[in-house]
LUMVOKOL-645337 format. One record per residue (C-alpha): residue in one letter; residue number from 1; y, x, z. Coordinates in nm, 2 decimals. Each point is the difference from the previous one (the first is absolute). Example, Ala and Ser with C-alpha at 12.3 -4.5 7.8 and 13.67 -1.06 7.14 Angstrom:
% LUMVOKOL-645337
+----+-----+--------+--------+--------+
: aa :   i :      y :      x :      z :
+----+-----+--------+--------+--------+
:  a :   1 :  -0.45 :   1.23 :   0.78 :
:  s :   2 :   0.34 :   0.14 :  -0.07 :
+----+-----+--------+--------+--------+
This chain:
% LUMVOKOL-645337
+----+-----+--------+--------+--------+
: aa :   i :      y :      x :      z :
+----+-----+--------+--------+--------+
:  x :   1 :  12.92 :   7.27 :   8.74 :
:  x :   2 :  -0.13 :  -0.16 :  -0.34 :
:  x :   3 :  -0.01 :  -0.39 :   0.12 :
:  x :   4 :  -0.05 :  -0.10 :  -0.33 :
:  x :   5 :  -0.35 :   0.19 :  -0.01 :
:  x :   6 :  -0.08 :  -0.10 :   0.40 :
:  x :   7 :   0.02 :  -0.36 :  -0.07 :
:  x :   8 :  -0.26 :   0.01 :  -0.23 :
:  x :   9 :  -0.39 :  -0.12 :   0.03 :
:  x :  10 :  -0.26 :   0.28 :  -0.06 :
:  x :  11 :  -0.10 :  -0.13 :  -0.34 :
:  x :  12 :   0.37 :   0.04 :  -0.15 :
:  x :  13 :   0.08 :   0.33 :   0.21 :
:  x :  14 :  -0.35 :   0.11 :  -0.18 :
:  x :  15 :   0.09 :  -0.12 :  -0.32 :
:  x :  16 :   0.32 :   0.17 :  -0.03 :
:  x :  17 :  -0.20 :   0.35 :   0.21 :
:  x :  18 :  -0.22 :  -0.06 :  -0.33 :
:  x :  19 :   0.33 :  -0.04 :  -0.28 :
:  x :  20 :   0.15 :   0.35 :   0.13 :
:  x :  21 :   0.29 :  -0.24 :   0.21 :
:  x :  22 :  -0.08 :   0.14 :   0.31 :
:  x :  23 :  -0.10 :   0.32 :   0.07 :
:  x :  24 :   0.13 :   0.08 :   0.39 :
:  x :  25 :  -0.19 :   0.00 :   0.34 :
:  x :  26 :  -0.10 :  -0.34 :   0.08 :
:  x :  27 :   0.13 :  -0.01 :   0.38 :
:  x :  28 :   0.16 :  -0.30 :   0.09 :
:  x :  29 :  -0.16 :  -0.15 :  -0.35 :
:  x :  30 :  -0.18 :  -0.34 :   0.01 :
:  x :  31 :   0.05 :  -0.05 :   0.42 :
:  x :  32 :  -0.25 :  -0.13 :   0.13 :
:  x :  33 :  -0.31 :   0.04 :  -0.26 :
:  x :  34 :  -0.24 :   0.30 :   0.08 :
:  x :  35 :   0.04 :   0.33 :  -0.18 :
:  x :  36 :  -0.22 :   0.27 :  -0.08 :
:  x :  37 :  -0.07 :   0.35 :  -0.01 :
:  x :  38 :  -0.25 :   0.12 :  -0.33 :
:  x :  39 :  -0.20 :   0.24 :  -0.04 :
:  x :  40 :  -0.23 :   0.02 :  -0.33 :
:  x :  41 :  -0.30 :   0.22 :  -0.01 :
:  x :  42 :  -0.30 :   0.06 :  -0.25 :
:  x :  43 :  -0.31 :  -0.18 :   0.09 :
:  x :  44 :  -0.17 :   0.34 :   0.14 :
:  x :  45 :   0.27 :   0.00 :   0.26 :
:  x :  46 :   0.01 :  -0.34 :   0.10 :
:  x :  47 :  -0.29 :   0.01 :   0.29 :
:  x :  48 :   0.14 :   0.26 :   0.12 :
:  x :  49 :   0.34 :  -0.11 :   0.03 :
:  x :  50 :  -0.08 :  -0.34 :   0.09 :
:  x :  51 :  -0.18 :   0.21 :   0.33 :
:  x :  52 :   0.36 :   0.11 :   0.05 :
:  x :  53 :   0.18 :  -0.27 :   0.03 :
:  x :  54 :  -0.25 :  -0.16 :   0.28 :
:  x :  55 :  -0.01 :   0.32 :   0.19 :
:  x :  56 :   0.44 :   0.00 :  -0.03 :
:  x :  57 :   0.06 :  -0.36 :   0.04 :
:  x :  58 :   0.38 :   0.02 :   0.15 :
:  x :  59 :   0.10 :   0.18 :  -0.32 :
:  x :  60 :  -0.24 :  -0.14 :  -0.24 :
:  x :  61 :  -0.04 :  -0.38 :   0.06 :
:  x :  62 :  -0.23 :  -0.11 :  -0.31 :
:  x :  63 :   0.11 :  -0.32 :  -0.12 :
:  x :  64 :  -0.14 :   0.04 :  -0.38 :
:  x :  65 :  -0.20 :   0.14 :  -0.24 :
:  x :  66 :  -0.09 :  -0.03 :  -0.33 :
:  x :  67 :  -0.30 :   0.03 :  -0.23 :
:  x :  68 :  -0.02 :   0.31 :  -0.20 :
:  x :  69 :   0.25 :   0.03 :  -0.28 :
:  x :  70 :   0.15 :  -0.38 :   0.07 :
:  x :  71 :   0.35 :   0.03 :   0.02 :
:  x :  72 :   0.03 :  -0.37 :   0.19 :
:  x :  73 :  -0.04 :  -0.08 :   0.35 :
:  x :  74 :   0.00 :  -0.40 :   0.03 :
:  x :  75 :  -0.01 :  -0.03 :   0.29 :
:  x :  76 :   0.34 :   0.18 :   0.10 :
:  x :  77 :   0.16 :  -0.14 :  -0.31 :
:  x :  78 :   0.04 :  -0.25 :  -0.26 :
:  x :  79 :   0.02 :   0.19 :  -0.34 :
:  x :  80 :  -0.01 :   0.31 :   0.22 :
:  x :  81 :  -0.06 :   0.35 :  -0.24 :
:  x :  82 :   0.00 :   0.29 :   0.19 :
:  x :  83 :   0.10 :   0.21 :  -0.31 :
:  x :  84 :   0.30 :  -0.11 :  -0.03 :
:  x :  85 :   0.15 :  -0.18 :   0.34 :
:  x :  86 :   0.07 :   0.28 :   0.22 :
:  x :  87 :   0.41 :   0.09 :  -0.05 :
:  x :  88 :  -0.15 :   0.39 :  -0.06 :
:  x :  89 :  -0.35 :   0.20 :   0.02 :
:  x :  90 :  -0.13 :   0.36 :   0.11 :
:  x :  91 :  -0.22 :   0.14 :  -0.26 :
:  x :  92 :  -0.23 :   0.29 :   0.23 :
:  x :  93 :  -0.18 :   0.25 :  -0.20 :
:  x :  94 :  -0.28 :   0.21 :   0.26 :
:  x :  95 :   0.20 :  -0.09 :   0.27 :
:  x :  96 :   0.36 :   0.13 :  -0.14 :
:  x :  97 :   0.25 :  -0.32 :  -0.09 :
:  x :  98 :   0.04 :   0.07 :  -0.37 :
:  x :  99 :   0.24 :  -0.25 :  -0.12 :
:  x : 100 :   0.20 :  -0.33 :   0.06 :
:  x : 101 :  -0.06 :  -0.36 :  -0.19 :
:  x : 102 :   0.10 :  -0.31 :  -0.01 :
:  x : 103 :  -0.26 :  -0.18 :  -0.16 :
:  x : 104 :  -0.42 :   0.17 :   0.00 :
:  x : 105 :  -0.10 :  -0.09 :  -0.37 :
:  x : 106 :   0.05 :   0.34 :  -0.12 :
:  x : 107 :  -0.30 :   0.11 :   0.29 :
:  x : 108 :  -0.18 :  -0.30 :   0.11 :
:  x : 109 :  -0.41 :   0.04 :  -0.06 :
:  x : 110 :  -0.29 :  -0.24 :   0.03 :
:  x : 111 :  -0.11 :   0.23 :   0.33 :
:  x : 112 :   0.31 :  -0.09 :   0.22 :
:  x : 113 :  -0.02 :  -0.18 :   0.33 :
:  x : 114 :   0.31 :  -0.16 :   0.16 :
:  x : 115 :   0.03 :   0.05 :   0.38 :
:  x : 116 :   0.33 :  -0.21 :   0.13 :
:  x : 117 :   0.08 :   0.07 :   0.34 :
:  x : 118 :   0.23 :  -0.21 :   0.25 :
:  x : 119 :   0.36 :   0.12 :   0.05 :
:  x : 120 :   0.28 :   0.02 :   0.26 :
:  x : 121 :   0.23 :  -0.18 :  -0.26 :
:  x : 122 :  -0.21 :  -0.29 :   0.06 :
:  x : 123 :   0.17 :  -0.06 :   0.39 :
:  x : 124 :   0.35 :   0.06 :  -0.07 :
:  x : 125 :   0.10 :  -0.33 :  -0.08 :
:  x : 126 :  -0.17 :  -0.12 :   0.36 :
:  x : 127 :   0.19 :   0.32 :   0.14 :
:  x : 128 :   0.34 :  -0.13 :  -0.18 :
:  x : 129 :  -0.11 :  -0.38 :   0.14 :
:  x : 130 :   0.01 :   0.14 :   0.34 :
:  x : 131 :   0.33 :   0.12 :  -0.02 :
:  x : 132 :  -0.07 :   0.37 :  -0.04 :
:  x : 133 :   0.21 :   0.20 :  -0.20 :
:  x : 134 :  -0.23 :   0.19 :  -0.26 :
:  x : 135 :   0.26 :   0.25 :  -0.12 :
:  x : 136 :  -0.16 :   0.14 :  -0.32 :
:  x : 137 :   0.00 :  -0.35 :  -0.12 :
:  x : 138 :   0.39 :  -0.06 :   0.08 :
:  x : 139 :   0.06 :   0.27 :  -0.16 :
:  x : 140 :  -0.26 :  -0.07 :  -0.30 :
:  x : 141 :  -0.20 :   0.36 :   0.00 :
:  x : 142 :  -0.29 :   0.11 :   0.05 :
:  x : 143 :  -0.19 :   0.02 :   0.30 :
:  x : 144 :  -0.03 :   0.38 :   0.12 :
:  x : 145 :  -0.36 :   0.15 :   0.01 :
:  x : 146 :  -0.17 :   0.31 :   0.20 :
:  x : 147 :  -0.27 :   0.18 :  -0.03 :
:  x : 148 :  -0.14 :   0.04 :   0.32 :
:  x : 149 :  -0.22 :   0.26 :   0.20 :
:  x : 150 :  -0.26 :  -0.28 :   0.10 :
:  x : 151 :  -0.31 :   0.00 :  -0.20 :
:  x : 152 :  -0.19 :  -0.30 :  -0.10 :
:  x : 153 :  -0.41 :  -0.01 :  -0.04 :
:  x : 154 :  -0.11 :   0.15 :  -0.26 :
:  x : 155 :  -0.26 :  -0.14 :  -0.22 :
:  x : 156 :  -0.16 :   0.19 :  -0.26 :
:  x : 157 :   0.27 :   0.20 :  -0.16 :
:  x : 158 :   0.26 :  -0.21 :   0.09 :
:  x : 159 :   0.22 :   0.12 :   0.27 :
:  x : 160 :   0.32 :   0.12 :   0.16 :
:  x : 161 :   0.32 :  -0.08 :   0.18 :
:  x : 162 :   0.14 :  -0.38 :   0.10 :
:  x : 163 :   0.32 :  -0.05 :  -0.19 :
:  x : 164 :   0.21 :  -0.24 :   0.23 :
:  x : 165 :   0.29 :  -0.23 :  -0.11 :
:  x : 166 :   0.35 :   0.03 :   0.24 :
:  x : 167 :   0.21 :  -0.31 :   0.15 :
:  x : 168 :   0.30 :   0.09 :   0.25 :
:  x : 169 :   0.08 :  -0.30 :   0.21 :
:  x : 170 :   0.19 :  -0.03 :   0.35 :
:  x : 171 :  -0.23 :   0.03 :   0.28 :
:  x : 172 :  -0.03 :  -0.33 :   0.06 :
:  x : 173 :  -0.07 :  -0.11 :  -0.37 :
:  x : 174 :  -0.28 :   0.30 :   0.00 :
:  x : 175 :  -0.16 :  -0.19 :   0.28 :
:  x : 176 :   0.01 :  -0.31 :  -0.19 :
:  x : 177 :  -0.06 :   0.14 :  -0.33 :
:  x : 178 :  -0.32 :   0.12 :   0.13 :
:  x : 179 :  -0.12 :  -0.35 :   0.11 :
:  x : 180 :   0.09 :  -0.17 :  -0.32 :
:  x : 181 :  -0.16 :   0.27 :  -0.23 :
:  x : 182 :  -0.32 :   0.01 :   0.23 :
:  x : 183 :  -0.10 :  -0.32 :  -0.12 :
:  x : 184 :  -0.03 :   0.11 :  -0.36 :
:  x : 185 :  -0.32 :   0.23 :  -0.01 :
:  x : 186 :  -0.05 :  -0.06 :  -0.37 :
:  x : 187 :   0.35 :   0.19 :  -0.04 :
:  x : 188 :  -0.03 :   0.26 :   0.25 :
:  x : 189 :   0.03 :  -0.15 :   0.30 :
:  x : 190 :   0.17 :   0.12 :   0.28 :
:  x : 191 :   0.13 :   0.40 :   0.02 :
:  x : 192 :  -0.14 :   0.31 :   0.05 :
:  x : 193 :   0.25 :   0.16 :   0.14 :
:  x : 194 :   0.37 :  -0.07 :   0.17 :
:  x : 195 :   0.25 :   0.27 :   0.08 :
:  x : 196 :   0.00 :   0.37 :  -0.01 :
:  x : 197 :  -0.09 :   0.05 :  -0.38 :
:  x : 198 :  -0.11 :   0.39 :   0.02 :
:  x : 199 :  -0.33 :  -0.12 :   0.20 :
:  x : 200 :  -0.13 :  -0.09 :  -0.27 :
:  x : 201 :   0.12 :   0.26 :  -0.21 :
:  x : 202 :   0.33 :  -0.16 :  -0.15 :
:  x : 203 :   0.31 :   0.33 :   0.01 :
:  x : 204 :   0.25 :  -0.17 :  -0.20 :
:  x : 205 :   0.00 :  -0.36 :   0.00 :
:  x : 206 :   0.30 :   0.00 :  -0.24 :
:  x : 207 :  -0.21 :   0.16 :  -0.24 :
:  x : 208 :  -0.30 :  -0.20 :  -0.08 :
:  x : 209 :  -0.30 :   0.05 :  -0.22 :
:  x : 210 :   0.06 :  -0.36 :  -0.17 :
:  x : 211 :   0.25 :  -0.22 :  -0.05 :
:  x : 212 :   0.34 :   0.01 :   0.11 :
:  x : 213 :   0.13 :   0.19 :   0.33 :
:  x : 214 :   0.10 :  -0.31 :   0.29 :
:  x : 215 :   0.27 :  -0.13 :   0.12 :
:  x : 216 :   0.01 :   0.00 :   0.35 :
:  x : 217 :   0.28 :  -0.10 :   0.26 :
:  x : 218 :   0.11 :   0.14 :   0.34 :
:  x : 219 :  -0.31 :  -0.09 :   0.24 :
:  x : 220 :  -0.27 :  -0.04 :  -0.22 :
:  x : 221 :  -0.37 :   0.02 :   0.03 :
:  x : 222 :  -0.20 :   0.13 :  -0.29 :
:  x : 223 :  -0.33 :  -0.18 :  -0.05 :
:  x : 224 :  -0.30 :   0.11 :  -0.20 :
:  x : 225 :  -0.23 :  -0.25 :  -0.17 :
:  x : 226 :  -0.34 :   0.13 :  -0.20 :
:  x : 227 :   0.08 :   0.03 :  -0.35 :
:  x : 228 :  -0.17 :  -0.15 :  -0.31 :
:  x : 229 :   0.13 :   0.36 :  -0.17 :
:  x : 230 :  -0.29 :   0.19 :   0.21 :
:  x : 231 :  -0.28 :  -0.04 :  -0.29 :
:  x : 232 :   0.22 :   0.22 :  -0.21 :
:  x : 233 :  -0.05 :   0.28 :   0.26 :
:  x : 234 :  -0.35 :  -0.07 :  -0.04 :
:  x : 235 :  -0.01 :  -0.03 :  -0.36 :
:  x : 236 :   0.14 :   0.38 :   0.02 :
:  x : 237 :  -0.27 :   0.11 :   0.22 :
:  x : 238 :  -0.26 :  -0.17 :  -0.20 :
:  x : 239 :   0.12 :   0.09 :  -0.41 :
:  x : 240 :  -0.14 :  -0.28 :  -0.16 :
:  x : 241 :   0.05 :   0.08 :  -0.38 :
:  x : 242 :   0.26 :  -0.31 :  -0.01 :
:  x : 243 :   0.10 :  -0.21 :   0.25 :
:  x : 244 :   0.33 :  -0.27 :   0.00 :
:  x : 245 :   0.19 :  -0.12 :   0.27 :
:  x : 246 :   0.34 :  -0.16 :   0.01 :
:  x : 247 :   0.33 :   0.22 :   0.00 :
:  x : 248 :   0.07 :  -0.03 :   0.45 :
:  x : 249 :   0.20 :  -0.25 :   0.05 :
:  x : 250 :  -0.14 :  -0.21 :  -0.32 :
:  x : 251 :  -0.20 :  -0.28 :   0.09 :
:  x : 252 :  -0.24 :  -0.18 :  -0.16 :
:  x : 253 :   0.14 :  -0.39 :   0.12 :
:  x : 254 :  -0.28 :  -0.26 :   0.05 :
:  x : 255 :  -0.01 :  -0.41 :   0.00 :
:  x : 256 :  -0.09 :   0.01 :   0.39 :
:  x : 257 :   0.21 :  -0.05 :   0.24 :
:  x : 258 :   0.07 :   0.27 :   0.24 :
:  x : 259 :  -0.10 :  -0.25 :   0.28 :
:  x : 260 :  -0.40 :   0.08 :  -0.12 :
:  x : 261 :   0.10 :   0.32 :   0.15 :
:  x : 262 :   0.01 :  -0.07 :   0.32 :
:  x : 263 :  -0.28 :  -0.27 :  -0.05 :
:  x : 264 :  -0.27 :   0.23 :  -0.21 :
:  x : 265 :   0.04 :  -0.28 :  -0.29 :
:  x : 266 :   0.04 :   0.22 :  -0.27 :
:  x : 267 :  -0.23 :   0.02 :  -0.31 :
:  x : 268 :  -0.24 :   0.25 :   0.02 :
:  x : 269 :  -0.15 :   0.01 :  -0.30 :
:  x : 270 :   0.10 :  -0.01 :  -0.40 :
+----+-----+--------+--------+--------+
């Protein structure tokens, strides 16, 4: 695990996201300060998407967005530029992912709207306080993502399956797990779904669609949290002529603590 990068605030882990000095999933980054799923639309697409995230608010807990075609959010962040502070970006072009970046000044337009959603990284440092082992972490990967058979609510052309994020714990940390993370609705909240993973559509789960297959020991439990990666199922169903969002797994990490969370404190506005 990179402590040298984990010990720092959000300002300097941004700052060196912005130089190029860190380009990895942001896991187990920053503990305890709130992180953030994007997604960047055109202005056209905004309303529309904005409807989605009410109607799907277990994967798609809205905690900013910005004017059209300002890259800052103040109120998630001092000095905070979304152009350049996310470790790497999706670039979709009519719904198909065209390219990786690490910094948007090649695309950005006047038109774009930032969207930054709440994320399970945000309670893994009150998971970790607890005393439960969050093995991706340990093991400094990525967290392993599924795309699931359970549909959101559409709205407009927006659509599609729930992608879930996947934590194995020992029975009795699932149980536990489940009352810690259930106080963090601004990050997901509590699961959707313990146990069996083909119920909800999952055949391998050593193959996942994102992120890095789990490490999981004798006994385990997996358990399924909403995912912040669901818009980009949507964002395929809708093909938007652009649209960003982070690389899964690549955060965008905010000035709030994680405790807003729990607490519905976070900034909602730019």
């Amino acid at each position: 695990m990179d402590l040298a990068t984990q010990t720092l605030d959000p300002v300097t882990l941004r700052e060196q996201i912005r130089k190029g000095a860190f380009t990895n999933p942001t896991s187990g980054q920053a503990p305890g300060y709130m992180q953030g799923n994007i997604a960047i639309l055109p202005e056209r697409e905004a309303s529309d998407f904005l409807r989605f995230c009410v109607r799907n608010p277990k994967p798609c807990p809205l905690i900013g967005i910005s004017e059209p075609g300002d890259p800052r959010l103040p109120g998630l962040g001092r000095d905070l530029d979304i152009r350049t502070d996310v470790p790497r970006y999706r670039i979709f072009r009519n719904g198909e992912m065209s390219e990786t970046v690490e910094d948007l000044h090649g695309v950005w337009r006047d038109d774009l709207v930032t969207f930054v959603l709440g994320c399970s990284f945000s309670f893994e440092a009150a998971l970790v306080r607890a005393g439960i082992p969050v093995r991706h972490i340990e093991a400094d990967r990525n967290v392993p993502m599924y795309i699931t058979t359970m549909e959101t609510a559409a709205a407009g052309r927006f659509g599609g399956p729930l992608v879930v994020s996947m934590r194995a714990f020992s029975p009795q940390d699932a149980i536990r797990a489940i009352i810690v993370t259930e106080r963090y609705p601004l990050a997901h909240g509590a699961p959707v779904h313990m146990g069996d993973p083909a119920l909800i559509g999952i055949t391998d789960l050593n193959k996942p669609d994102f992120g890095d297959p789990p490490l999981m020991a004798e006994g385990d439990i997996p358990v399924f949290w909403a995912c912040g990666v669901t818009p980009q199922m949507a964002i395929r169903a809708a093909r938007p002529e652009i649209a960003i969002t982070h690389e899964p797994g690549c955060m965008l990490v905010t000035d709030h603590l994680a405790e807003g969370a729990s607490l519905g404190l976070a900034a909602r506005g730019s």
